[in-house]
N, C-alpha and C positions, 0 to 999 in steps of 0.2 A: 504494500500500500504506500502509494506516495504521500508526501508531507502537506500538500493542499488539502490530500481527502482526509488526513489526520487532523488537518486546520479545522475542518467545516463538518464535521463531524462533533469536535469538540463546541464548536460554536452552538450547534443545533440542542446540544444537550446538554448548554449552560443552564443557566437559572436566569439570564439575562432575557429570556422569552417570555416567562412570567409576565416581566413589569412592563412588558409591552402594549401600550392600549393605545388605541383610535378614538382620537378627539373629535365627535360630530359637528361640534359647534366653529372646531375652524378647519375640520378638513383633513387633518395629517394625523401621523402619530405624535407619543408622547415623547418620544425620541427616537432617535438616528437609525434604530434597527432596520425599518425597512430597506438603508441604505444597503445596509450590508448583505440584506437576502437577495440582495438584486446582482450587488457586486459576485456571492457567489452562485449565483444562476450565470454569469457571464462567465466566470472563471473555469467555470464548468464546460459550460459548453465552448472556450475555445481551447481549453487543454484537450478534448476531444476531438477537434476539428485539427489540432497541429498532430496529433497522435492516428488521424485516418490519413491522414493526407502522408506523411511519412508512409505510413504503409502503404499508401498506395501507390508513390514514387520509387519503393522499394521492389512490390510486384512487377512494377512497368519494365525498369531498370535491369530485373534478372530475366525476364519474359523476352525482353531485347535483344540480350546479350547471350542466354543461356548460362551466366555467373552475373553476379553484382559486378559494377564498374567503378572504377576507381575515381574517372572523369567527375569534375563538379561542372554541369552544364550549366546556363543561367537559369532554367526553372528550378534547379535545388537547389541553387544558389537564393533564390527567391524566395525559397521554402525555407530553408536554414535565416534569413533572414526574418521570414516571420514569424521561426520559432524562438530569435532573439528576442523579440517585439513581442511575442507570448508572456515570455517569462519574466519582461519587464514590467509588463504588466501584473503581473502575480504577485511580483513583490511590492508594487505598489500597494494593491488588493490586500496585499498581510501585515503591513504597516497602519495603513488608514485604518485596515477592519480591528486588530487590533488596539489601537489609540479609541475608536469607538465601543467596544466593549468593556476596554479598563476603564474609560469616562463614564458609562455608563454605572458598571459594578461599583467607583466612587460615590455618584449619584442616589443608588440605593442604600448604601452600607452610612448614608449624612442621616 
């Protein structure tokens, strides 16, 4: 299991979803949480999207050649680039989301 799915796992089965409530009178919640279930619905599905796409560059490459290629063409060059841009994102995603849940777990424990 990678360290995302360990992130958002532990997220979901904090205590920090309790104190989660929806305010009718102005619209939102009572805090940031839904930020972060959104941020992990995206992190999700692009660590999945950088992880089929590898594979599928993978099957093309050996279906090509009859072995894997050594060659970095500009499409997996593209790809490798976007799995830079993946993970840069991630760690953004595990910065913020955590800064929003210790704000939050301070928020409860006042």
């Amino acid at each position: 299991m990678d360290l995302v799915s360990l992130l958002i796992c532990h997220f979901l089965t904090s205590n920090i979803w309790y104190t989660t409530g929806f305010n009718v009178d102005t619209g939102g919640f009572n805090n940031n949480i839904h930020c972060l279930a959104k941020c992990i619905s995206v992190v999700t599905a692009g660590s999945e999207y950088a992880r089929l796409g590898r594979e599928h560059q993978q099957r093309r490459s050996v279906s090509s050649n009859g072995h894997a290629s050594e060659a970095l063409d500009p499409e997996l060059h593209s790809n490798l680039s976007d799995d830079a841009s993946i993970k840069s994102a991630i760690q953004c995603f595990v910065k913020f989301a955590g800064g929003i849940v210790l704000d939050s777990c301070i928020d409860v424990n006042k």
